[in-house]
N, C-alpha and C positions, 0 to 999 in steps of 0.2 A: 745625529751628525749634520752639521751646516754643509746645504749645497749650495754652490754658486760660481760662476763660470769665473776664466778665469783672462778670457779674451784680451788683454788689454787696448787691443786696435778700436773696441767697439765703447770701452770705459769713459772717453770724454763724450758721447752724445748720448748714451742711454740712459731713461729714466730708471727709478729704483723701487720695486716693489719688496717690500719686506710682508713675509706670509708666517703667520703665526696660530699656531692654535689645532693643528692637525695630525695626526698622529703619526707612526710610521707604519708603512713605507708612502703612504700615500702621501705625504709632505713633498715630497720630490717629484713625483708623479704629477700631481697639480702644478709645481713650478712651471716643469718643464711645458705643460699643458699654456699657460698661463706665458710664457716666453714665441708661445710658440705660435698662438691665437691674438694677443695683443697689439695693436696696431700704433704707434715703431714698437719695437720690440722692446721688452724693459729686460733689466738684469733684474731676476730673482732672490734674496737670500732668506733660505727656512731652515728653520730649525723644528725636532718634533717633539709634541710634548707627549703626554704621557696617557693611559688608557681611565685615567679616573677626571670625570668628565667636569667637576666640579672645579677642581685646580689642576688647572692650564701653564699657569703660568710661575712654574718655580724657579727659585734665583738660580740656578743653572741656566737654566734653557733662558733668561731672559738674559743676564752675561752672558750667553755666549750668542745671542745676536747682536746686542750691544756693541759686541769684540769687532764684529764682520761686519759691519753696516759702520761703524769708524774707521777702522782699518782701510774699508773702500772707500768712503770720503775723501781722507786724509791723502793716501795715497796719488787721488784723482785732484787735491788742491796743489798737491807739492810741484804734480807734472805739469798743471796751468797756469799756477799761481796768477790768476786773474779773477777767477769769480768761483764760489764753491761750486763745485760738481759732485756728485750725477746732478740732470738735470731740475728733477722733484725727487722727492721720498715720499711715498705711499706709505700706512699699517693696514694691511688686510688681514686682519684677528677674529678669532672664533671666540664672542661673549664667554664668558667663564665667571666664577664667584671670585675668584682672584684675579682677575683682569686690573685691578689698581697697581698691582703687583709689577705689570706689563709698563703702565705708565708713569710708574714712578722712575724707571730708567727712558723711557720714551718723550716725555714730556711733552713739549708743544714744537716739537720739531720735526713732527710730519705730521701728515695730513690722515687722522682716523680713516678706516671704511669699518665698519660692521660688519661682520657674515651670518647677520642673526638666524638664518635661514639653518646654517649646520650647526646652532646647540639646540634644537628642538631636535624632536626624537617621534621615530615613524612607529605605527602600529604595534611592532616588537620590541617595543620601547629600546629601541638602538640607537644611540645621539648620530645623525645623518653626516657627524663628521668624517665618521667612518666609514661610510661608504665613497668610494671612489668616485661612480658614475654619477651620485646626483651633485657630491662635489665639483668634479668639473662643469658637471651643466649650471652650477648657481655660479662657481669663482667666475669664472670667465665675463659673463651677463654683468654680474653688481660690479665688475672692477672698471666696464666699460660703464655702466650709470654714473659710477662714481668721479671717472675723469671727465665726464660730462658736468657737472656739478662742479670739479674740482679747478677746471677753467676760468669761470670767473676768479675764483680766491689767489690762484697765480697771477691770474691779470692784475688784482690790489695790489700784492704785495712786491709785484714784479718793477712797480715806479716808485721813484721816493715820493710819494703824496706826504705833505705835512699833514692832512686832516685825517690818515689811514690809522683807526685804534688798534687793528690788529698789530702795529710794530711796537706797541708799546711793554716797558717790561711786566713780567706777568708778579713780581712780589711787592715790587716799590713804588706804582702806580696805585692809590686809593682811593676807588670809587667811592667810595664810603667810609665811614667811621667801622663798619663790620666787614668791607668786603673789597677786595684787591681784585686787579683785571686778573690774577690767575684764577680767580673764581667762575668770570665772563669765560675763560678758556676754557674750563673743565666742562661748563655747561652746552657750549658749543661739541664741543668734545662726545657731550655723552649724546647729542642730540636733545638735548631738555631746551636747547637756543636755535634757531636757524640759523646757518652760514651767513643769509642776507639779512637776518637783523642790523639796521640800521648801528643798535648801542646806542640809544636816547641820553641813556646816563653817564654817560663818558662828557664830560662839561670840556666846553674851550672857551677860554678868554681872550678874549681882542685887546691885543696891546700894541703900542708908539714907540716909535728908534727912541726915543728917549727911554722908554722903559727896557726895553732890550737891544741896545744898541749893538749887538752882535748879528743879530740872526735878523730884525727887523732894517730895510730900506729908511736911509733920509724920507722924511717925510710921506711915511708909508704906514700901513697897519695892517696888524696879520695876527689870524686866528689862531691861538695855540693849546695846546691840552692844555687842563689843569685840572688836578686830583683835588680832594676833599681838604686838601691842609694849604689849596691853594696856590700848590708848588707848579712851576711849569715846565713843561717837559718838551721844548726844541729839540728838533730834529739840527743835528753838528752836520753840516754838510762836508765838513774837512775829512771825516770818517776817519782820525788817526785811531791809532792803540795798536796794543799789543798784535804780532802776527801769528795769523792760527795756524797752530801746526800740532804733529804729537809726537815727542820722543817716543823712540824703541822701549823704551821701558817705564812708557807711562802707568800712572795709576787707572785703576776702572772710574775714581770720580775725575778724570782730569779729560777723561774720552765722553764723558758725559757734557760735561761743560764745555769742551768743541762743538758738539753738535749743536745745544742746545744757542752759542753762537754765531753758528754758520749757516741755520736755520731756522724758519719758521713756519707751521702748518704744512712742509713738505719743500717752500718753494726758499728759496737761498736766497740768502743775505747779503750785501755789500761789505767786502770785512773792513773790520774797523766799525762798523754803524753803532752810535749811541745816539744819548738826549744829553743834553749840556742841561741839569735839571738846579732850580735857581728856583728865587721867590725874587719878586720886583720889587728892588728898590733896597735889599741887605742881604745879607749873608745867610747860613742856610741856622747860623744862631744855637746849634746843640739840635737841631733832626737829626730824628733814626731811623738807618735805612738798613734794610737786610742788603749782607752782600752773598754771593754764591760762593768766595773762597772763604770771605775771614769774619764771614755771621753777621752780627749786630755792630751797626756802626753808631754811634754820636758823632755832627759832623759840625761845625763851625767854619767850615774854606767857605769863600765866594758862590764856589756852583759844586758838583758833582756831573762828571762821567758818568750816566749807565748804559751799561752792553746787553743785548738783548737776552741773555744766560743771567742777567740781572748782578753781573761785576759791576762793585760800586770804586770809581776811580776821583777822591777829591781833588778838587783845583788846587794845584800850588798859591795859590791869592786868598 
């Protein structure tokens, strides 16, 4: 059963912790715990998974935090309609063998925390998820480590930086001939990356208003991404596109793709925010880019639209 309050006075300034991976009844128990201990208060939503410790994360229990953790979003965009709310999104998940399971609906739109501490198992070989008390002594601790940590990464992604790799989209950005920044994400993700890695490999080009006379100053020059095919990826400061919202009878992938553009690592997005993506000097000539509604694109317009949910929008030119 998903808990989670239902206050709405308290919905446009609190942060959003999403708790995953704990069984019942103690799922609730630790929320409450976890609302109640955390400094401002966040709003909780858990869902509880199941007694077999290996898989966590079944497509139930993962739709149906998906459902409520959109739901709240949406709800809290439509009443501001100024900047996505809640504040951040947090995943505080219990490691699992199925945990991809988890971030296949979660993606790169909030901010991981680990709870590696509850899938190890004490003495009686009992996975420590299920114990209540050593639960709330470890959630509490690692969520406040975690917002210690999770500081800086709000601070990046909280300014438009043109030099910031984390805004960039995670399919249609190629680091490499093998390897796209949703790779750099996952890595961060699993911890195989540090949050402060630099990203060495993420290449930018220095280019002249003559080469980009949109986004570059008269007689100015400015550093911008470029991927492996040399493509370059400005930041549209006009921020148009489509407006996020979600009908009453949306689908489950259309509730994905909101999030996934209204956020990133936990902290919000500007909506509308793309990359006006171009090569210098012609058109994009027959590239193929993944898009998130309509797949595999070939594109010949002048530039390409991409949304951070990796919507690929061509230029009318």
């Amino acid at each position: 059963m998903i808990r989670h309050r239902r206050d709405a006075r308290r919905e446009t300034s609190t942060p959003l912790i999403v708790l995953a991976g704990l069984p019942h009844p103690i799922h609730a128990a630790v929320a409450r715990t976890l609302e109640e201990n955390l400094v401002p208060s966040p709003r909780v939503i858990s869902q509880a998974s199941g007694t077999d410790n290996r898989y966590l994360y079944k497509k139930q229990t993962v739709t149906v935090l998906m459902e409520a953790v959109s739901g709240y979003a949406a709800r809290q965009i439509k009443a501001q309609a100024t900047i996505p709310t809640p504040k951040h999104i947090l995943l505080a998940y219990v490691p699992a063998t199925d945990e991809e399971q988890l971030f296949t609906e979660f993606d790169f739109f909030v901010f991981p925390i680990r709870l590696t501490r509850l899938a190890e198992y004490d003495e009686n070989g009992r996975q420590y998820r299920h114990d209540r008390g050593t639960t709330e002594s470890y959630v509490v601790p690692s969520l406040q480590t975690a917002l210690v940590n999770f500081v800086e990464i709000k601070r990046r992604l909280s300014s438009l930086n043109p030099k910031e790799p984390l805004f960039l989209p995670p399919l249609n950005f190629e680091v490499s001939k093998i390897k796209r920044m949703a790779d750099i994400y996952r890595e961060l993700r699993k911890e195989a990356r540090p949050w402060g890695d630099p990203l060495p490999s993420i290449r930018m080009t220095t280019v002249t208003h003559d080469q980009l006379k949109k986004h570059v100053p008269v007689g100015a020059k400015k550093d911008i991404f470029s991927d492996s095919r040399s493509l370059l990826f400005p930041h549209d400061r006009s921020n148009h596109g489509p407006a996020r919202e979600l009908s009453p009878n949306c689908s489950h992938e259309e509730r994905k793709q909101f999030m996934r553009s209204s956020f990133r690592f936990g902290v919000p997005l500007i909506n509308g925010f793309h990359h006006d993506v171009q090569f210098i000097g012609h058109g994009l000539g027959g590239e193929r880019f993944e898009c998130s509604q309509k797949g595999s694109l070939q594109l010949s317009s002048s530039y390409a639209n991409i949304y951070p949910n990796d919507f690929v929008r061509p230029s009318t030119k």
